[in-house]
C-alpha positions in Angstrom: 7.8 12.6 2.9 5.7 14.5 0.1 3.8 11.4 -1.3 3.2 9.7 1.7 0.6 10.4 4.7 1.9 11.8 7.8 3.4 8.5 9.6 5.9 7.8 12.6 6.8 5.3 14.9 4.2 4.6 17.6 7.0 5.5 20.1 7.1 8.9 18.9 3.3 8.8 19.1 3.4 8.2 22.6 5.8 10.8 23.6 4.1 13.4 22.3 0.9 13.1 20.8 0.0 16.6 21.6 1.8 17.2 18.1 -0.6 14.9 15.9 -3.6 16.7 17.3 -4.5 17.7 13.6 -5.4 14.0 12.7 -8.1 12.6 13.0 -9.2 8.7 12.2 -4.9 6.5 12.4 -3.8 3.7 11.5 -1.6 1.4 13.1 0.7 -0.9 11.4 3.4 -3.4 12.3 6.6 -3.3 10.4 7.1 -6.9 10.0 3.9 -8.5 9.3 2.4 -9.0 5.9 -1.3 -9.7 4.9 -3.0 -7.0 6.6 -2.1 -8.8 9.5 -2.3 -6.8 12.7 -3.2 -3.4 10.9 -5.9 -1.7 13.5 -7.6 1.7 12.8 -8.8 4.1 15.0 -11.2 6.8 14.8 -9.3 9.4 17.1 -5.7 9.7 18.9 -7.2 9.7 22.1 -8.6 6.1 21.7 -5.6 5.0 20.6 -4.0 6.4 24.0 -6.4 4.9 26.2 -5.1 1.1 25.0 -1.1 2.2 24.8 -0.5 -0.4 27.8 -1.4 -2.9 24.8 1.5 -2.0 23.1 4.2 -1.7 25.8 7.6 -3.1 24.1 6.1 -3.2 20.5 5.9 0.2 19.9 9.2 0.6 18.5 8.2 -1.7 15.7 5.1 -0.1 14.9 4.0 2.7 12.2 1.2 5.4 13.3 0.0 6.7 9.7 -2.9 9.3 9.2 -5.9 7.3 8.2 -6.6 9.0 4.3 -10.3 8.5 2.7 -9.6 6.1 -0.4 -13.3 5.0 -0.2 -14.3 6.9 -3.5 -12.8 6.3 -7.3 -10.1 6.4 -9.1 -10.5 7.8 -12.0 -10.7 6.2 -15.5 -11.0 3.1 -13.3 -12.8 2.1 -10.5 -15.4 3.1 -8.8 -15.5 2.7 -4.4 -13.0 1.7 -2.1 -9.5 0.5 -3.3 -5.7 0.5 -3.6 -3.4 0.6 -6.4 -0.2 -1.5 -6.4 2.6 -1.0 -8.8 4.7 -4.2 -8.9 8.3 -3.5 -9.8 10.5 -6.5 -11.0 14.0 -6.9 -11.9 14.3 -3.0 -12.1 11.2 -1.9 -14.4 6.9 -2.1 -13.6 6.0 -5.5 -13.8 2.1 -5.5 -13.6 -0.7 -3.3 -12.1 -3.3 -4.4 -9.9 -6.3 -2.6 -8.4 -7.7 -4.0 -4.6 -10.6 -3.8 -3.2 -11.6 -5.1 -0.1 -15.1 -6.6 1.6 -18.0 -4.2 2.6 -17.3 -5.1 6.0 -13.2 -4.0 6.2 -11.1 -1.3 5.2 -8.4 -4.0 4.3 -7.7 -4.7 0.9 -5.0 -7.3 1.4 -5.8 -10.7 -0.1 -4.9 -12.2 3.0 -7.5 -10.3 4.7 -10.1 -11.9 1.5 -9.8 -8.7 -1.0 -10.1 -8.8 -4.3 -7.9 -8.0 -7.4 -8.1 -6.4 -10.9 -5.7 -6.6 -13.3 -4.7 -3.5 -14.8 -2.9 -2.9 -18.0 0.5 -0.9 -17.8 -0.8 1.3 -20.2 -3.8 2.5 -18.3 -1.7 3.5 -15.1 -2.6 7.1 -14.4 0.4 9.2 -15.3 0.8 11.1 -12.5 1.3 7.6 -10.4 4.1 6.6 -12.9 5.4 10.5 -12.3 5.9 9.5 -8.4 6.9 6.1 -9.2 9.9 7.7 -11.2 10.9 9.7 -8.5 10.8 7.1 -5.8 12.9 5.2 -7.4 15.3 7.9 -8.3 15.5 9.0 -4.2 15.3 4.9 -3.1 18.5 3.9 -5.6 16.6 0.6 -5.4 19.0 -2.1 -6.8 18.3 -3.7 -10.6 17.7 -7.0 -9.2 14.7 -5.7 -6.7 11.5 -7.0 -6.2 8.9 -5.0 -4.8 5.8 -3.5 -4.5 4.3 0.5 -4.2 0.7 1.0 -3.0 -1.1 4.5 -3.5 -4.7 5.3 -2.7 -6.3 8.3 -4.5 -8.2 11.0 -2.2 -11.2 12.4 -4.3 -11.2 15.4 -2.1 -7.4 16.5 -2.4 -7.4 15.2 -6.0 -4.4 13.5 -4.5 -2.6 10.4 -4.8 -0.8 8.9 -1.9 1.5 6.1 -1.0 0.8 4.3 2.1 3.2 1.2 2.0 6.3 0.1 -0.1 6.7 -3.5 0.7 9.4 -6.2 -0.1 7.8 -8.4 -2.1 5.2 -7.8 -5.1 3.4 -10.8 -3.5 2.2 -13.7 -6.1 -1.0 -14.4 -5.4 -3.9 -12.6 -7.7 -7.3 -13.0 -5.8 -9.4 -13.2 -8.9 -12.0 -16.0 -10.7 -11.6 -14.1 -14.3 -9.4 -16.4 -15.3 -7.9 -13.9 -18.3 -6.6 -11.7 -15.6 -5.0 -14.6 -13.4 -3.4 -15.1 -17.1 -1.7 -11.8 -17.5 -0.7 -11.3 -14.1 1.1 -14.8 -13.5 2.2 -14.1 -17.4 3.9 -10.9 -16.5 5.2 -12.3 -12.8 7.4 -15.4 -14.0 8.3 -13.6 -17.1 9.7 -10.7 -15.2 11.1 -13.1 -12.8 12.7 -15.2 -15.0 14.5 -12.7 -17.1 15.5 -11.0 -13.4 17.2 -14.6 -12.5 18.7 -14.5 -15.9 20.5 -11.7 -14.9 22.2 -12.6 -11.9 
């Protein structure tokens, strides 16, 4: 998929990973779990091979993605290692947040203790909103959806990338600025509401 990293099911991995040789650090990712939960990277194929007994009967519900560098900025807003997440409520963008996680992890999930910026609507690059668009238009997501989009930008490629779409926006915002936590829970039950309103 063109705005995506290369990613497969681990099965697929395993059968023939002679194929993949061209990547270098992977991540592996359950389909189910949420949070970060479970997420593992590695730094090469091979030591991902030499632990496939530990995934004997899982590995046809797990992803193998190419690990991309989203350790420097994005620009106009934020300077180190992050992710962008596009929230989509009721059919339209709900809210914007930028996440960043610990010095010590490459998990920006709150559940694995990252934090959160709020980020206007406005100042979304437009080139996200560009892929956004046609997403949406390829997906025929339903009006009535709730979901989420994460990119990453790669300084290098000049590049943005989506590396999950999940089911749910989530509604936790991981932040002590209080007006931040404002907007985003402003925006969330608004959105909400009026989706709810609509059924």
């Amino acid at each position: 998929w063109e705005y995506q990293p290369p990613t497969i099911l681990l099965s697929d991995f395993f059968e023939c990973p002679d194929a993949f040789s061209v990547w270098w650090k992977i991540l592996v990712k359950p389909l189910y779990w949420s949070s970060g939960k479970g997420i593992e990277k590695f730094e090469s194929k091979d030591e991902l091979l030499r632990i496939r007994d530990k995934f004997i009967w899982l590995e046809w519900v797990h992803l193998v993605q190419e690990f991309k560098d989203f350790t420097q900025w994005i620009p106009w807003l934020i300077d180190g290692m992050h992710d962008l997440r596009i929230a989509y409520i009721g059919g339209k963008i709900s809210h914007a947040t930028i996440r960043s996680p610990m010095q010590w992890s490459f998990k920006s999930n709150i559940g694995s203790w990252g934090t959160e910026i709020w980020v206007p609507i406005e100042k979304i690059p437009e080139e996200v909103c560009r892929i956004c668009d046609a997403v949406l238009n390829k997906m025929k997501f339903s009006p009535i959806n709730c979901f989420s989009i994460d990119f990453g930008y790669v300084l290098k490629e000049n590049r943005w990338y989506i590396f999950e779409i999940n089911s749910s926006p989530g509604m936790m915002f991981w932040s002590e600025d209080p007006k931040m936590k404002n907007a985003f829970y402003h925006a969330y039950f608004t959105d909400m509401v009026e989706m709810i309103r609509k059924l």
